[in-house]
SETOR-533288 format. One line per field, with one value per residue (C-alpha): x, y, z; residue in one letter. Coordinates in steps of 0.25 Angstrom, whole numbers, m for minus. Layout:
N
east <- (X:...)
north <- (Y:...)
up <- (Z:...)
resn <- (A:...)
***
This chain:
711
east <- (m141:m138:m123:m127:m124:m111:m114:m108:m100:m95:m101:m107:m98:m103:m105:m92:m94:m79:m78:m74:m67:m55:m46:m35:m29:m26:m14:m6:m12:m7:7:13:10:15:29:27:25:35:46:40:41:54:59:53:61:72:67:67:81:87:79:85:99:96:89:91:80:88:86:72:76:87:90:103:114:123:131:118:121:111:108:107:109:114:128:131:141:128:122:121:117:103:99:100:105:105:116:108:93:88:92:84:74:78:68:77:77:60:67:79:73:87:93:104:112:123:115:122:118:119:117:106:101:107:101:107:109:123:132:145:151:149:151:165:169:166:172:159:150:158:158:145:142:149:140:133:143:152:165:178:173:183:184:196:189:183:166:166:176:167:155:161:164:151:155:144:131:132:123:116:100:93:86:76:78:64:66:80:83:87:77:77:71:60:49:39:41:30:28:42:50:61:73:78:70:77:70:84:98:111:113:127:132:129:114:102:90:76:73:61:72:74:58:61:73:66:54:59:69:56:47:52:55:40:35:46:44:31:33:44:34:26:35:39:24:25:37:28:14:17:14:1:m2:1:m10:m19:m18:m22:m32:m37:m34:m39:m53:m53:m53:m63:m72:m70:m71:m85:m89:m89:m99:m107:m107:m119:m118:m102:m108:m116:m108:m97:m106:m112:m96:m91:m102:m100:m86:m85:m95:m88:m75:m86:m89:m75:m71:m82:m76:m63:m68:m76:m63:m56:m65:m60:m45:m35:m30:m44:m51:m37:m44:m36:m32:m26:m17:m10:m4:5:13:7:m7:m12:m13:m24:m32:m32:m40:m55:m58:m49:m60:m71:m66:m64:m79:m85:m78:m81:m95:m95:m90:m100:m112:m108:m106:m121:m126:m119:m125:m140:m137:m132:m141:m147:m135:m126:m135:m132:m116:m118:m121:m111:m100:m105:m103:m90:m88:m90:m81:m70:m75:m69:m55:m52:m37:m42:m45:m30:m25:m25:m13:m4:m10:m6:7:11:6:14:27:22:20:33:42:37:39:54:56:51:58:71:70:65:78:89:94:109:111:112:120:119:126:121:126:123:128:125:131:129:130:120:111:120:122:137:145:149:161:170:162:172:181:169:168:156:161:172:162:152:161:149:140:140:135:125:115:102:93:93:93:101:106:107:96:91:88:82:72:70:54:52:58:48:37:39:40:26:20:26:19:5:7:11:3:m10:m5:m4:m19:m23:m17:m25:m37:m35:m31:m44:m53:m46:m51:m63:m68:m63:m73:m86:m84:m82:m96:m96:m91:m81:m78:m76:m66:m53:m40:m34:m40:m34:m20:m24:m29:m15:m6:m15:m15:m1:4:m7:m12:m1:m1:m14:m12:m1:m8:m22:m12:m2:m16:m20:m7:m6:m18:m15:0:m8:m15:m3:3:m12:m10:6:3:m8:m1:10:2:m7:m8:0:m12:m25:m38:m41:m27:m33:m47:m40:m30:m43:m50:m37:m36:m52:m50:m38:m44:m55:m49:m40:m53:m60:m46:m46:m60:m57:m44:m51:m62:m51:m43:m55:m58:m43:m44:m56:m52:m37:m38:m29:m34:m40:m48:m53:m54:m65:m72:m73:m77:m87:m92:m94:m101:m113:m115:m114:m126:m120:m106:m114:m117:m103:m95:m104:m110:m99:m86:m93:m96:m82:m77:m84:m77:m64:m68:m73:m60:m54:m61:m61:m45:m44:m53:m45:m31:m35:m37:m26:m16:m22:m21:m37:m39:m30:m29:m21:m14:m1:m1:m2:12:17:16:16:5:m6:m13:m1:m5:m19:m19:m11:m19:m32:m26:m21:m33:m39:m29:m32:m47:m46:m36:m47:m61:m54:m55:m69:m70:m62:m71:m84:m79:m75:m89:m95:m87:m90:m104:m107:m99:m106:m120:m115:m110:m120:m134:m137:m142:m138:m129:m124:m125:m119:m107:m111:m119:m132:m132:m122:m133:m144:m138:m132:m144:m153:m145:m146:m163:m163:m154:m164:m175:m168:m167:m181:m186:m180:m187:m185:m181)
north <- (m126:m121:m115:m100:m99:m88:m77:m81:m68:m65:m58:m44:m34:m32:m19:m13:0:1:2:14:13:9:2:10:m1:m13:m21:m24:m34:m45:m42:m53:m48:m35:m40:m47:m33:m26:m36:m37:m22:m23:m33:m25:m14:m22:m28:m12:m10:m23:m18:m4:m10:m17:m11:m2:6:11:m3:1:16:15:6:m4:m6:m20:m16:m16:1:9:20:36:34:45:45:34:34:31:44:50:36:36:25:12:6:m7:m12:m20:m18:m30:m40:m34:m43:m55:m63:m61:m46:m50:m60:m51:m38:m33:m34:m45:m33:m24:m12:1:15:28:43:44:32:30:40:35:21:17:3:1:m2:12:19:14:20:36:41:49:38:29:40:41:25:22:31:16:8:2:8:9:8:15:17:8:m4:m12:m13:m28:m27:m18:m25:m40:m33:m26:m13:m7:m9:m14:m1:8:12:26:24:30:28:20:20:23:14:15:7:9:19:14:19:15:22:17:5:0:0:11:14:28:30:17:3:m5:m2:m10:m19:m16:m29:m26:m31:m21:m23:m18:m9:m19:m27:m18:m21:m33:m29:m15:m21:m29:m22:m13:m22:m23:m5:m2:m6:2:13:14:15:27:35:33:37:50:53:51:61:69:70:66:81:81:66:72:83:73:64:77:81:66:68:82:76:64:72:84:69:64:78:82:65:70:82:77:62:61:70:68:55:55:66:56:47:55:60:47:44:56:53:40:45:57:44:36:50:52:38:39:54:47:34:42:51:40:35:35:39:28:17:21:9:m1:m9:m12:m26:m23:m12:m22:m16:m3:6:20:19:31:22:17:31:31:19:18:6:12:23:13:3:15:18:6:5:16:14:1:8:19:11:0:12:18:4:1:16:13:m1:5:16:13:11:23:32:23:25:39:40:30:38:51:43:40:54:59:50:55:69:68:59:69:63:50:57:59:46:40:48:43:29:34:37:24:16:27:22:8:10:17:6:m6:0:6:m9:m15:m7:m9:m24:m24:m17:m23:m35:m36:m33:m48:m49:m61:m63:m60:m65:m64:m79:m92:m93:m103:m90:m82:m75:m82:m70:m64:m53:m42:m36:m50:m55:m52:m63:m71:m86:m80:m71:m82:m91:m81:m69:m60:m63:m49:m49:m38:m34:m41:m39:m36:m52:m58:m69:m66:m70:m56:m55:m70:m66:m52:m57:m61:m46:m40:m48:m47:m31:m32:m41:m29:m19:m24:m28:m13:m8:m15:m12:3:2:m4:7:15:8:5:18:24:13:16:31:30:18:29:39:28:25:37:39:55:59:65:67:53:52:49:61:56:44:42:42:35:23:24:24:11:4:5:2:m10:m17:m14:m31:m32:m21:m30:m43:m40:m31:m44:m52:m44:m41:m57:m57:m45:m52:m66:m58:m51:m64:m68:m58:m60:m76:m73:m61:m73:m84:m76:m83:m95:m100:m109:m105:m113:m105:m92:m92:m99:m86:m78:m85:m83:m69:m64:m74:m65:m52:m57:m58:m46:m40:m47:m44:m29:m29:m38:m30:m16:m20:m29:m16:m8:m19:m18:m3:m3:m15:m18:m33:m41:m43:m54:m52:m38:m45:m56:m45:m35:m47:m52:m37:m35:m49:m46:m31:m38:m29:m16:m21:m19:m5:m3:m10:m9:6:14:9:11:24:28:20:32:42:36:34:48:54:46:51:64:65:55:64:76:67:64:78:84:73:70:83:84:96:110:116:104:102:110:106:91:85:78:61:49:43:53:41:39:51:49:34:39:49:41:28:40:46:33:31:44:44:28:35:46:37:23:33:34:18:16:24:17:3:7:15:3:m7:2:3:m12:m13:m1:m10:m21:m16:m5:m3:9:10:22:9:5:18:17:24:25:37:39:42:29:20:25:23:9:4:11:1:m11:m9:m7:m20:m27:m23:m28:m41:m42:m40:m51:m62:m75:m86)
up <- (168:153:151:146:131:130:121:107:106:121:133:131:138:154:161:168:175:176:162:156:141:137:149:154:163:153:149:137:127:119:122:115:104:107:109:96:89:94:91:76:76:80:71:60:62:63:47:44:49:42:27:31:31:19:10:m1:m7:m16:m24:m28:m33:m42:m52:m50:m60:m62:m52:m40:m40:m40:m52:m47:m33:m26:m21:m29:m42:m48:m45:m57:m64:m63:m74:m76:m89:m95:m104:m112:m110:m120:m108:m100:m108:m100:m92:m80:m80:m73:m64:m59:m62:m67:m85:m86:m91:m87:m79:m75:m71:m80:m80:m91:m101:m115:m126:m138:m148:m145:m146:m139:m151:m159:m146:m146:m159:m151:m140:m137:m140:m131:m118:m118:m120:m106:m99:m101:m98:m85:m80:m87:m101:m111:m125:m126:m123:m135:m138:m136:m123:m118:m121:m117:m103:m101:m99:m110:m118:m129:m133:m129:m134:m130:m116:m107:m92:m85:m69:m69:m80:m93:m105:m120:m125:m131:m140:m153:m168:m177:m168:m167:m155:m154:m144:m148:m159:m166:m169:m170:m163:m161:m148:m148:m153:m167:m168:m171:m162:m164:m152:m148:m143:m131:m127:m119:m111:m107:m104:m94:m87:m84:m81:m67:m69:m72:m59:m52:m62:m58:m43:m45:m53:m41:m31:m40:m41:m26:m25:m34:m27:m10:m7:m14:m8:5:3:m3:10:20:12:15:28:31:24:33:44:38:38:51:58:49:53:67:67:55:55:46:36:35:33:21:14:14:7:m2:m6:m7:m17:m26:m26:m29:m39:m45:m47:m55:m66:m64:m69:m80:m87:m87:m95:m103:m107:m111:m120:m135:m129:m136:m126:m116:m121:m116:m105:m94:m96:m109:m102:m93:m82:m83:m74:m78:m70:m78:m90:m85:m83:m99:m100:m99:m93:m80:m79:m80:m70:m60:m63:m62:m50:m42:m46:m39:m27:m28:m32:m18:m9:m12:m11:3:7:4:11:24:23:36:43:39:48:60:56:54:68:72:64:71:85:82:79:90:98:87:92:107:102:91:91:87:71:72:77:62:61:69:64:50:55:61:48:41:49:48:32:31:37:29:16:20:25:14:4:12:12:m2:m6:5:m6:m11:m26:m34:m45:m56:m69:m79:m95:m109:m113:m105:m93:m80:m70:m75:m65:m54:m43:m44:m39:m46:m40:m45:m55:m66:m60:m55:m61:m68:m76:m80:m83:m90:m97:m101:m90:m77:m65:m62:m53:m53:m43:m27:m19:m8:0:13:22:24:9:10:22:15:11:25:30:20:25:39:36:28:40:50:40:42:58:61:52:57:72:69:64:78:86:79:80:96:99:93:97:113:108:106:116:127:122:121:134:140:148:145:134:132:147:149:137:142:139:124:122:108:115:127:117:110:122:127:114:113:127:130:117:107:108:105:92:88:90:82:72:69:66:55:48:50:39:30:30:25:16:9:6:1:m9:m11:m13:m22:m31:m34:m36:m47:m60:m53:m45:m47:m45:m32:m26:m30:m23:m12:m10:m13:0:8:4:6:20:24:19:28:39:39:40:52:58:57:63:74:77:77:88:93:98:101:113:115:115:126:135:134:129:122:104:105:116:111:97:104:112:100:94:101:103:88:86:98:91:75:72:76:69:56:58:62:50:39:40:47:41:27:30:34:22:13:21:17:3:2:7:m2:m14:m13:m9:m21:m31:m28:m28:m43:m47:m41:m46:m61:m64:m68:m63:m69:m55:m50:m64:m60:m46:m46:m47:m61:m59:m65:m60:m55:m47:m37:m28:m31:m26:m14:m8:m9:m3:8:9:12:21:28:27:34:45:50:47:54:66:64:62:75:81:78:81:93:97:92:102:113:109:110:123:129:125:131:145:146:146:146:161:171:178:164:154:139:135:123:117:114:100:97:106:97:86:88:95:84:75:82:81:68:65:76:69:55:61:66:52:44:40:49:41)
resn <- (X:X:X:X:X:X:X:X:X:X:X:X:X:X:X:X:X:X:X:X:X:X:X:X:X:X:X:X:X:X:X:X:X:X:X:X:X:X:X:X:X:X:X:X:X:X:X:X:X:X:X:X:X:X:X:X:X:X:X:X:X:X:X:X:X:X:X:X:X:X:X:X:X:X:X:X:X:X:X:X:X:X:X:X:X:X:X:X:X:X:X:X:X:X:X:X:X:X:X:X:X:X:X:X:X:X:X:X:X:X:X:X:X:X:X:X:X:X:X:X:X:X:X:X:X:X:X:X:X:X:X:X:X:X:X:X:X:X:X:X:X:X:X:X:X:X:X:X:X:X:X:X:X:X:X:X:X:X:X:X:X:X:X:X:X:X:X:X:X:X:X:X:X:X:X:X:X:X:X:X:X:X:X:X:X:X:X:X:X:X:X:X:X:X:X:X:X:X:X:X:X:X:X:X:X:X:X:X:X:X:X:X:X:X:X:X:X:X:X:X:X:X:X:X:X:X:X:X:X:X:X:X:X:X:X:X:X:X:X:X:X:X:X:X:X:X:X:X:X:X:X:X:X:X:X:X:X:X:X:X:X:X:X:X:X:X:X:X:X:X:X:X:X:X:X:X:X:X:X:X:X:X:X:X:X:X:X:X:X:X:X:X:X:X:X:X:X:X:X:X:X:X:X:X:X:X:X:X:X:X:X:X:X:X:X:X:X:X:X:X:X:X:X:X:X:X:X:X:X:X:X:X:X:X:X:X:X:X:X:X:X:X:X:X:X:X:X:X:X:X:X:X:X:X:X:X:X:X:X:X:X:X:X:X:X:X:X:X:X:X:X:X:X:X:X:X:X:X:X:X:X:X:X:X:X:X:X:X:X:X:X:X:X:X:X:X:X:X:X:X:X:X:X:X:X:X:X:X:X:X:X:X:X:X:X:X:X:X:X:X:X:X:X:X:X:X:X:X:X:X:X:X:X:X:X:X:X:X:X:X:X:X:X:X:X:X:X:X:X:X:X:X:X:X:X:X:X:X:X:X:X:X:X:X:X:X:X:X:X:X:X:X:X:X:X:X:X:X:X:X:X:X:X:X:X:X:X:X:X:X:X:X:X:X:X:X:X:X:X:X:X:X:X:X:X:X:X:X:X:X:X:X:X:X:X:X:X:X:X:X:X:X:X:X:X:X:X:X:X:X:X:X:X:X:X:X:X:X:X:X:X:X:X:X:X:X:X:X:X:X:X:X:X:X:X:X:X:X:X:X:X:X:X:X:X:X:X:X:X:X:X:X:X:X:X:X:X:X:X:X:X:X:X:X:X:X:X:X:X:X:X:X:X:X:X:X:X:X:X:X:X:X:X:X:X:X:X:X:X:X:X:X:X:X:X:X:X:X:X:X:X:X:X:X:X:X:X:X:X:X:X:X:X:X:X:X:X:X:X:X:X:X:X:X:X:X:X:X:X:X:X:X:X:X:X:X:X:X:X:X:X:X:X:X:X:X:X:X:X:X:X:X:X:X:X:X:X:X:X:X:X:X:X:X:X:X:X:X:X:X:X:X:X:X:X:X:X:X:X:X:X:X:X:X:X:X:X:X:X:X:X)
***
């Protein structure tokens, strides 16, 4: 007698009369790995409370002087010394100033930058010279003391050169007559020690005492614009929302037309971006500068430079025609198929209809990433900033000591100093010793890795919760009689109380992957210009493997808790049955994936669109009504880029309820044609617009198979 073959992808689901939707009487899953989490959660808060006890964000405001205070911090003596100035700004040309991110010279804090050529020497000879030259020099300077003891001591500049305060910071100022350097309107001035220099000399030293500045330059002008615009951002993100859910509310009585009026909109804007992009090139052309490409401008901190180049224009054109021209070609491909989505998108609507909370729940999603988002950036700033001030020597002859740490406070007595006469200790840069400060990267780490674990876990309440949701409403036999009281929070309170294991279980095993992945890239980012060809396409293969798998992971988790959501089992057994479910319906799968996703992709990029378009006229200024109104930035892009990545943000909140919605139909749908079969015994729960439609789809690809060629 012959074994029967087993079915390659597991046994169709049977009939159960006793089945009814989502199990009420079920136990908790994957408990293991519930403990796990919680004790990972609670030795993240205590990482937060250790960087908290730390840390000192006040590191990464104000600027420090030799000393490691801080300039212009509030109930300081330093209050009302805001700047930072540098006693001689030309050593700031040394290679070390890159490596230690601080000038081998004495640094202390001032109320306002000097404004005037001046040397210590011809300061001395007038008494109001000399009073206002020690606003720039250490305590206990008189005019009794000689300009060379003063000097050999270090208690002033040798001189002093007009400045112009930068981040806090006071730099030379600069400038061009007839194509030669200036400071102060001069070309040459006196170093103090009887030499005259050429203002070019200054180049070096100011260049790389801000090369480390720009970038943080660059982030305060963002954060003022921030300060600037956050109320206007905040309009800008409920409009986005109020339109999101003007969509999903018009989706739900007018699926069809909603539909392919969304189509059409995202065409004609995307279109409008392209004439857009083309008036803007054509402006430019014959400006001076426009025809600059965009290698030959390198890489500057004002972004709106690149606005006043042509080629900027033309690559945003070309672009977005790309994107425009693949979106028509992708309609007129899935044609056929958009009319079976439509109906499938109007089903799910309808379900949406009688758990109107669920349009909501995105909220409280948003809030918990919010929470999530809010305590790893504070942690990481906290531990970012919870070194000890370092202090090296630093000299001016040749010395065996130099850049050996020291201390300060007894440095005058120190060996060091005996040894070294002019050399000083100052402050150099933030560091440490103890082991906390030696495991610091693995308390950042491990706060990055908690990051992703809670993040992804929040996503998969969510997901649950609604997939719970709406399984209760597809196997209610009369709808909506049969629909259980609150089924939004019935699915919550179970997902939390039975399957927070298996949450924490497939959320671990996807931020295990993004973790890989973000070392991919951090390996990969250091190793540029440093590796071979055969170790760069071998981290290309790793990182489009990894990007890969994160993928398959996020679809295997998703209908993973929706068989969680339904039957109460543990991941991987809900991973294999959703699994194995998808594989013996492949053909309906493609109809799900391909057409409906893609269709509420549109939406997301229509909403979007038009809150972006109107985020561009409002904050450019380009329209005269708005022209008084919009607030006075830096960058007019900040606010712009931050209500469209909100937007988005928004728009994926309300429509990933319509996504959870049809996956979860769809599960239901193949169960329901497995265990039923449409008999009085054994009736389908489904309804009878959703049978025609996914039956009339199985026909047609029947039928498509049938008319191919055999080979």
């Amino acid at each position: 007698m012959e074994l029967e073959e087993k079915p390659k992808y597991g046994e169709p689901r049977k009939y159960d009369p006793t089945f009814k939707g989502p199990l009420q009487n079920r136990g908790c899953t994957d408990i293991v790995c519930c403990i796990l989490f919680i004790v990972a959660i609670l030795a993240y808060f205590a990482v937060g409370i250790l960087a908290w006890s730390q840390g000192d964000p006040r590191k990464v405001i104000y600027p420090t002087d030799s000393r490691g205070q801080f300039c212009g911090h509030a109930g300081t003596p330093l209050e009302k010394k805001p700047y930072l100035f540098y006693f001689n700004i030309m050593k700031c040309a040394s290679p070390m100033v890159l490596l230690e991110f601080q000038c081998p010279t004495t640094q202390m804090c001032v109320e306002t930058c000097p404004d005037k050529f001046m040397t210590l020497v011809k300061a001395h000879y007038s008494q109001k010279d000399f009073d206002y030259y020690k606003n720039f020099c250490k305590e206990g300077v008189t005019n009794k003391m000689s300009a060379p003891e003063i000097l050999k001591q270090g208690l002033c500049p040798a001189m002093l050169t007009p400045s112009v305060p930068f981040t806090r910071r006071c730099f030379p100022a600069l400038g061009q007559k007839g194509g030669v350097i200036t400071v102060g309107n001069f070309t040459h001035f006196e170093d103090g020690s009887g030499k005259r220099r050429e203002a070019k000399d200054l180049v070096d030293g100011v260049k790389n005492a801000t090369v480390v500045m720009e970038a943080r330059q660059v982030v305060m002008k963002i954060f003022e614009d921030y300060t600037q615009s956050w109320y206007w951002i905040l309009l800008g993100l409920v409009i986005a929302m109020l339109t999101s859910l003007l969509f999903i509310v018009l989706l739900r009585f007018l699926a069809g037309i909603m539909v392919w009026v969304m189509i059409a909109l995202v065409i004609l804007v995307i279109g409008y971006g392209i004439f857009h992009c083309y008036m803007e090139y054509a402006a430019l052309k014959g400006e001076a500068g426009a025809n600059v490409t965009l290698q030959e401008l390198g890489f500057q901190t004002d972004f709106s430079v690149y606005l006043q180049i042509r080629q900027t224009w033309l690559a945003f054109m070309i672009i977005l025609a790309i994107v425009d021209v693949i979106i028509i070609l992708l309609l007129i491909f899935l044609r056929k198929r958009i009319c079976i989505a439509i109906a499938l998108i109007r089903e799910a609507s309808k379900a949406i209809g009688h758990v109107m909370s669920a349009l909501f729940f995105p909220l409280f999603t948003f809030f918990l990433l919010a929470v999530v988002i809010a305590y790893w950036a504070v942690t990481a700033v906290f531990l970012s900033t919870s070194n000890q001030p370092v202090y090296k020597v630093f000299n001016e002859s040749v010395c065996s000591h130099s850049r050996e740490n020291c201390e300060p406070a007894n440095y005058s007595t120190s060996p060091e100093k005996a040894e070294c006469p002019d050399s000083q200790c100052l402050f150099a840069f933030y560091g440490g010793e103890t082991a906390y400060h030696k495991y610091l990267i693995w308390l950042q780490f491990y706060n990055v890795f908690l990051f992703f674990w809670c993040a992804n876990f929040v996503t998969a309440l969510g997901q649950m919760t609604l997939a719970g949701a709406f399984a209760s409403y597809y196997w209610a036999f009369v709808k909506p009689d049969d629909i259980p009281k609150c089924p939004l929070f019935s699915s919550l309170g179970r997902s939390l109380r039975y399957h927070t294991g298996t949450l924490a279980f497939g959320s671990f095993i996807l931020s295990a992957i993004q973790i890989i992945r973000v070392l991919l890239e951090y390996l990969d980012h250091k190793l540029k210009g440093a590796h071979n060809k055969c170790t760069k396409f071998l981290l290309c293969c790793l990182k489009c493997c990894f990007w890969c798998l994160e993928k398959f992971i996020k679809f295997l988790n998703r209908n993973a808790y929706i068989m969680t959501a339904i039957y109460g089992k543990n991941f991987c057994s809900a991973a294999r049955d959703a699994f194995f479910l998808l594989m013996r319906n492949m053909i309906r799968v493609a109809v799900l994936d391909k057409v409906t996703d893609f269709l509420l992709f549109l939406g997301k990029l229509l909403i979007v669109g038009l809150v972006g378009v109107f985020a561009f006229f409002f904050f450019s200024g380009r329209v005269k009504a708005f022209e008084n109104t919009a607030p006075s930035l830096h960058y007019y892009w900040v606010p712009i880029i931050t209500v469209a990545i909100g937007s988005y943000l928004i728009a994926h909140g309300f429509f990933s309820v319509y996504s959870m919605c049809v996956d979860t139909l769809f599960l239901c749908f193949c169960e329901d044609l497995e265990r039923n079969d449409g008999s009085t015994a054994r009736p389908y729960y489904m309804s009878p617009s959703l049978r025609e439609i996914l039956w009339k789809n199985q026909a047609e690809d029947s039928e498509g198979d049938q008319a191919k060629p055999q080979d």
